[in-house]
N, CA, C and O atoms as CSV, one atom per row, in Angstrom:
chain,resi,resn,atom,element,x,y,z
A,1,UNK,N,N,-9.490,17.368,15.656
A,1,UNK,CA,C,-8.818,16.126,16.049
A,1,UNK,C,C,-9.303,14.968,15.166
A,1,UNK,O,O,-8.432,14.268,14.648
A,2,UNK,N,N,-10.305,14.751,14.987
A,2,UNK,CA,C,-11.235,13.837,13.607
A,2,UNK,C,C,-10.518,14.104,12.980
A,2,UNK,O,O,-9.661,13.220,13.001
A,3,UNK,N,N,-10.160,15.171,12.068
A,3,UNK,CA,C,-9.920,15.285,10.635
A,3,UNK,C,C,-8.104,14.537,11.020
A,3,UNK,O,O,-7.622,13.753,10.202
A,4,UNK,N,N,-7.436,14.858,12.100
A,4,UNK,CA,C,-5.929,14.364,11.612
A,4,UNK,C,C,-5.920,13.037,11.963
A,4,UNK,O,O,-4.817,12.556,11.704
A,5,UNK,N,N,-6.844,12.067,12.545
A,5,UNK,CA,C,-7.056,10.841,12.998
A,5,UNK,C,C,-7.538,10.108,11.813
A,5,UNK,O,O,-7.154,8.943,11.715
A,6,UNK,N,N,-8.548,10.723,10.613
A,6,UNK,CA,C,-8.683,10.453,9.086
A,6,UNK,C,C,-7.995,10.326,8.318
A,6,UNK,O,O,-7.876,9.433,7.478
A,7,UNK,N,N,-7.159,11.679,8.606
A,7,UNK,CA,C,-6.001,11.381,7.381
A,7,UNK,C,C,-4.821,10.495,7.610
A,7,UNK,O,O,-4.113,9.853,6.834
A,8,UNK,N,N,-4.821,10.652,8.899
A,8,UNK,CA,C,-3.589,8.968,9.557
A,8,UNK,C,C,-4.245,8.180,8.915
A,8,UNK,O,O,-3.565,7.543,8.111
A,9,UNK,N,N,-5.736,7.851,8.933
A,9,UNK,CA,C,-6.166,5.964,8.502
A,9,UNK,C,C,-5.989,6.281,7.657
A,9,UNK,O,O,-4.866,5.841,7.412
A,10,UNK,N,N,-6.405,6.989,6.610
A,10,UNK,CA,C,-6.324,7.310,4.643
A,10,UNK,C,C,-4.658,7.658,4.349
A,10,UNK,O,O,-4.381,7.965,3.189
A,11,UNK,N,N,-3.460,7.617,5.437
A,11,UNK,CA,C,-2.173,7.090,4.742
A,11,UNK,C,C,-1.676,6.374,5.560
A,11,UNK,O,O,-0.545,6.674,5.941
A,12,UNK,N,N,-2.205,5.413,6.012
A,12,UNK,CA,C,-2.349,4.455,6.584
A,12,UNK,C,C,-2.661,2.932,5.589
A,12,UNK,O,O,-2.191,1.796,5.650
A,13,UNK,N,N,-3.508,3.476,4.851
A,13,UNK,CA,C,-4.476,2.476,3.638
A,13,UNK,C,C,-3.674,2.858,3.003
A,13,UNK,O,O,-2.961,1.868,2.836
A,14,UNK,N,N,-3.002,4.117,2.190
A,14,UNK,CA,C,-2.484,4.065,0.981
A,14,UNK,C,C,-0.860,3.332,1.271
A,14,UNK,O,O,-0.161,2.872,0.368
A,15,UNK,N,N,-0.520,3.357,2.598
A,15,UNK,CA,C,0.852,3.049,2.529
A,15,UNK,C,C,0.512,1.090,2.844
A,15,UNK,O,O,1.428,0.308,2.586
A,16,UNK,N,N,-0.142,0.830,3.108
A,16,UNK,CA,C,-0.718,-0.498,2.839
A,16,UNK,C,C,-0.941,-0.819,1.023
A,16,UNK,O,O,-0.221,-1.333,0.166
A,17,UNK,N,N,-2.001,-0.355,1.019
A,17,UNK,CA,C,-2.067,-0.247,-0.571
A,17,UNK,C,C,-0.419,-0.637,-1.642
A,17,UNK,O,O,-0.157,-1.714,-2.177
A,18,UNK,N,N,0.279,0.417,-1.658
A,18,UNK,CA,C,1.047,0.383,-2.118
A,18,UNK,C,C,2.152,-0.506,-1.794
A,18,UNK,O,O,2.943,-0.667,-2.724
A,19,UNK,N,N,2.443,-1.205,-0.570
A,19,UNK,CA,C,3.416,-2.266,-0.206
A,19,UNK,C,C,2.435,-3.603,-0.805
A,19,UNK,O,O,3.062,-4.585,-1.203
A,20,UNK,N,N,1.183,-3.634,-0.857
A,20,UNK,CA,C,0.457,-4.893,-1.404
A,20,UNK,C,C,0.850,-4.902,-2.798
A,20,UNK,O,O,1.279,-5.948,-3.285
A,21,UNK,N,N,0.726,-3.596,-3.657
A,21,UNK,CA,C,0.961,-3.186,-5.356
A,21,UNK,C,C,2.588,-3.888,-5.453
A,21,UNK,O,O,2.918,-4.764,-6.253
A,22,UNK,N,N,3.303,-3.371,-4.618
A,22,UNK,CA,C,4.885,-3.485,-4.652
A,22,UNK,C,C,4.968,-5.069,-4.416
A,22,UNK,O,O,5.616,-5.653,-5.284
A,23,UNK,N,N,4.496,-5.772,-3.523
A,23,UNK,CA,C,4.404,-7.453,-3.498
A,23,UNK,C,C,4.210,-7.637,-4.822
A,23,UNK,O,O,5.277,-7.756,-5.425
A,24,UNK,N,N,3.032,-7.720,-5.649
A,24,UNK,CA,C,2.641,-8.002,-6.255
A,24,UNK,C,C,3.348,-7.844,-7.317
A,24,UNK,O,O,3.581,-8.885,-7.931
A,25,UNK,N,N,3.885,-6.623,-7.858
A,25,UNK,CA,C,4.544,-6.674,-9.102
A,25,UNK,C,C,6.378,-7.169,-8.844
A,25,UNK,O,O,7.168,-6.905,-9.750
A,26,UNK,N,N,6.756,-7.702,-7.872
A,26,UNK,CA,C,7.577,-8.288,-7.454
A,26,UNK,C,C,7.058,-9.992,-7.622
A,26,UNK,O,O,8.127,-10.601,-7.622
A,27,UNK,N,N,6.523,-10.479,-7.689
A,27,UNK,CA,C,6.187,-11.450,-7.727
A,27,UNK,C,C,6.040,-12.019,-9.143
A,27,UNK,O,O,6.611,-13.015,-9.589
A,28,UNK,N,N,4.949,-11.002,-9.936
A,28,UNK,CA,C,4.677,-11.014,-11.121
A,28,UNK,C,C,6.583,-11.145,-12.230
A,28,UNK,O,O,6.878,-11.705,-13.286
A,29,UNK,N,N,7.375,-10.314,-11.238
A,29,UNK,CA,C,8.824,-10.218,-11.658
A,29,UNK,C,C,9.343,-11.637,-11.919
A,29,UNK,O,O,10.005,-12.011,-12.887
A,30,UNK,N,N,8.845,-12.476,-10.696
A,30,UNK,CA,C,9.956,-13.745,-10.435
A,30,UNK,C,C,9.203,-14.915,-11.106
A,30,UNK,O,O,9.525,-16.088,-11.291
A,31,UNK,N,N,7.966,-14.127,-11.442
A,31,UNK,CA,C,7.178,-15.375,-12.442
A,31,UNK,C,C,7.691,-15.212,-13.884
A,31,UNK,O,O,7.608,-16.149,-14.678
A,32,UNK,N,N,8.110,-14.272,-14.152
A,32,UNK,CA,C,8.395,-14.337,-16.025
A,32,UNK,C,C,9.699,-14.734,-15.739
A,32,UNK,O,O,9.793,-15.774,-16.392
A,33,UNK,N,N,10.923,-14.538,-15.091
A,33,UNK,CA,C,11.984,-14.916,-15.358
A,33,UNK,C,C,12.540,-16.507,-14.623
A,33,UNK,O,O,13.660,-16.948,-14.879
């Protein structure tokens, strides 16, 4: 039960992670043009 409660938080963080990456290079977008 640990181990599937781990891997929820660890894609949990990565699907965080990656919507922060996705802000970011969206942003970086509306700054050059």
């Amino acid at each position: 039960h640990l181990r599937v409660m781990l891997e929820g938080q660890a894609a949990e963080g990565v699907r965080e992670t990656l919507l922060a990456v996705a802000v970011a290079i969206n942003l970086a977008r509306q700054e050059r043009y």
